[in-house]
C-alpha positions in Angstrom: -9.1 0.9 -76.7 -9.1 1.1 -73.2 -11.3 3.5 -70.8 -9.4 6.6 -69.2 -8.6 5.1 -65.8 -9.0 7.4 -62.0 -5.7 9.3 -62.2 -3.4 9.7 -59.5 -3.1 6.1 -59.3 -0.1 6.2 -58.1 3.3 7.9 -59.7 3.4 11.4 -62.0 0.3 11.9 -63.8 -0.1 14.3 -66.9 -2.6 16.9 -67.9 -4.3 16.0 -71.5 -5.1 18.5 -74.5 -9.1 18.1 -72.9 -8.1 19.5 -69.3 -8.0 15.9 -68.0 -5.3 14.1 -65.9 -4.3 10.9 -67.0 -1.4 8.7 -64.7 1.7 8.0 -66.9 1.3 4.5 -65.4 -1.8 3.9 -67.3 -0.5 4.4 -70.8 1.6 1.0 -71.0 3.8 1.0 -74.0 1.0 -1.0 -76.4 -0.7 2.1 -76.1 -1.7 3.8 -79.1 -5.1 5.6 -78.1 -7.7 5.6 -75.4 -10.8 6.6 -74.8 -10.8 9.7 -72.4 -13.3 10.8 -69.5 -14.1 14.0 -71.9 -15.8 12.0 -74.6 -13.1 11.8 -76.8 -10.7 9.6 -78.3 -6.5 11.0 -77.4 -3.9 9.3 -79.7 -0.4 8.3 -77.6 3.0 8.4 -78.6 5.6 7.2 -76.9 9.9 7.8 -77.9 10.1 4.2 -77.8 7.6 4.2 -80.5 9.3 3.4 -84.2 8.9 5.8 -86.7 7.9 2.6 -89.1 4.4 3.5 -86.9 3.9 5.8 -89.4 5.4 5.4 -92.7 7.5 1.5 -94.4 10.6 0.8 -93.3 12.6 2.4 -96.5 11.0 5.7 -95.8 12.3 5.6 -92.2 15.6 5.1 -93.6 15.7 7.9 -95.9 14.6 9.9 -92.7 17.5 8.6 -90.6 19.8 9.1 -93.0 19.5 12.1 -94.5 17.6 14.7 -91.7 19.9 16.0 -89.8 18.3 16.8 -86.1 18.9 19.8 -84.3 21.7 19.4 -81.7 20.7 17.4 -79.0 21.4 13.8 -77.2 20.2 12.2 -80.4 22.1 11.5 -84.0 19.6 10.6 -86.1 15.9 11.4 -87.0 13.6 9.8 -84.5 9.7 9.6 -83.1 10.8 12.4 -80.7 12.1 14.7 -83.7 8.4 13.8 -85.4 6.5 15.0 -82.7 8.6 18.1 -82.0 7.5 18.5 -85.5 3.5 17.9 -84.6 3.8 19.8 -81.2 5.0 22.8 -83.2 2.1 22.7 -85.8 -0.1 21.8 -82.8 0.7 23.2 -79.9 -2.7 23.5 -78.3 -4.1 19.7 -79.5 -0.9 18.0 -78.0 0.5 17.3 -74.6 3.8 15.9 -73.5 5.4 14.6 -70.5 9.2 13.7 -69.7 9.0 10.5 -67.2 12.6 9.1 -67.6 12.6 9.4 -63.9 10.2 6.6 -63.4 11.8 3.6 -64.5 8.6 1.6 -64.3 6.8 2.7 -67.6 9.0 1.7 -70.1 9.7 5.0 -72.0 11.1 8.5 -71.7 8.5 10.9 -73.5 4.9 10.7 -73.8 2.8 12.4 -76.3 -1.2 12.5 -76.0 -2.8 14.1 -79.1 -6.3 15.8 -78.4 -7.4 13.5 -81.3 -7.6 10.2 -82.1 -4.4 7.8 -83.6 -6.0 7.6 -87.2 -6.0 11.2 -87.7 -2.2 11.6 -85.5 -1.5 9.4 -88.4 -2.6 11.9 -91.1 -1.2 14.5 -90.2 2.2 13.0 -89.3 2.2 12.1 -93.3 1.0 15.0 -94.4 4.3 16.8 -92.0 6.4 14.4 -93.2 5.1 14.8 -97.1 6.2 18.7 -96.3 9.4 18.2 -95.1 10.6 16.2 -98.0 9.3 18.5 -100.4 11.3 21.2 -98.4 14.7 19.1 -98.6 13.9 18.1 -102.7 13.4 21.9 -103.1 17.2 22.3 -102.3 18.3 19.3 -104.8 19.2 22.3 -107.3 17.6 20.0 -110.2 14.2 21.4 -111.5 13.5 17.9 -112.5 13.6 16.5 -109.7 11.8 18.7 -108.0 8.9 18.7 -110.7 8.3 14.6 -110.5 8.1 14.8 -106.5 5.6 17.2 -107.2 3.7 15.2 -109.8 4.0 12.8 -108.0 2.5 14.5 -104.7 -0.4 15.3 -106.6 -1.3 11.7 -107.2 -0.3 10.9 -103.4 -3.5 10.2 -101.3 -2.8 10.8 -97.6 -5.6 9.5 -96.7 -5.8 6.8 -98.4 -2.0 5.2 -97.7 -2.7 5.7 -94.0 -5.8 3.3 -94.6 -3.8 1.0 -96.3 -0.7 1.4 -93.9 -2.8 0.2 -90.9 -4.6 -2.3 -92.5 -1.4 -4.0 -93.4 0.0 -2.8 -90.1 -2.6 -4.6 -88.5 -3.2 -2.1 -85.4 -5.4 -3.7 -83.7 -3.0 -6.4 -82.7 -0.3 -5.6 -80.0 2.0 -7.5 -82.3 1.9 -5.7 -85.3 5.4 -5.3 -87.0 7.1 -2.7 -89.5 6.7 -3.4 -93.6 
């Protein structure tokens, strides 16, 4: 993790969840938390950022292919549609910033989460959990519906999110989708 740097240092800078600034140019695209000024550890997202962050591969194509996003510039399910989703469950712990002005960083959206990426992580499962539950509830078959529950029940957020980054390896800048 790196230290919260002096902001302002040079280009657009962004107000965190704390009340801190932080300079877009110091969240490079490796990025996935920091250690803040306020004490605290802020997750980062960027729209570049795969969804396969968060969940295998196969689940990211079930997401791409069957949500449909809300009309905009976009065709298919991405990191951007995810953290709409976490913005709107956590409006207060989350701040965003549109930079596709400055061509130096890399990315278009920014997302700093007033907690750290582990528990980002958590609760981007525990979203995504809901909204496939939502989209089985209209599958018309009772069946169906009955064995994703079951099988919910058994589901450990917690502990696949363990398990994701330790075979995710997030520590290394190179870690790659499974």
């Amino acid at each position: 993790m790196t230290e919260s740097g002096v902001p302002g240092n040079g280009g657009q800078s962004m107000e965190l969840p704390c009340g801190e600034e932080r300079s877009i140019h110091e969240l490079d695209m490796g990025l996935r938390e920091f250690d803040c000024r306020c004490g605290e550890t802020h997750a980062v997202v960027m729209d570049m950022h795969p969804l396969s962050r968060f969940v295998p591969e196969f689940l990211v194509e079930i997401l791409t292919e069957t949500v449909e996003p809300a009309e905009d510039d976009r065709e298919e399910f991405t990191t951007a549609h995810l953290m709409a989703i976490v913005m709107e469950e956590f409006p207060e712990e989350m701040a965003v910033a549109d930079v596709a002005e400055d061509g130096a960083v890399g990315y278009a959206l920014v997302w700093v989460a007033d907690f750290d990426s582990r528990r980002l992580h958590e609760i981007v499962v525990e979203l995504l959990v809901e909204l496939m539950e939502h989209a089985v509830s209209h599958a018309e078959d009772d069946a169906v519906m009955d064995q994703f529950e079951q099988e919910m029940l058994e589901f450990d957020v917690s502990e696949f999110v363990e398990q994701y980054r330790a075979q995710r390896d997030f520590e290394s800048e190179h870690d790659t989708p499974i």
